[in-house]
C-alpha angles and dihedrals in degrees: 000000000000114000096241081054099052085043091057090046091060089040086063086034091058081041097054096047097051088056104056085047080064100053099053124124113245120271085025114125119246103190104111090048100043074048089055091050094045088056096050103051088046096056090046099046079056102053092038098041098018130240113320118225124193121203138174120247113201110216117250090236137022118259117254125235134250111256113218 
């Protein structure tokens, strides 16, 4: 399955979801579905933008302190 494929099928799949969570009835819980949704739009970020890395940059110099 082509990426741009696999990237449409979470799309429907995020859809889909949020739509059910829609059509709840009130009171009903809608974690497993907003989870579902969550899921979705992660993997996809991650097939459209690529996988984000944080790391940590240690400044040149210390930072001076305030004098008081």
């Amino acid at each position: 399955m082509p990426k741009t494929d696999f990237i449409a099928k979470l799309r429907q799949i995020e859809e889909q979801a949020n739509a059910a969570i829609g059509e709840l009835a009130p009171g009903v819980s809608r974690t497993r579905l907003q989870h579902i949704v969550v899921l979705a739009k992660t993997l996809r970020g991650r097939l459209e933008f690529g996988a984000l890395v944080i790391a940590r940059i240690e400044p040149d110099a210390p930072a001076e302190k305030p004098s008081p």
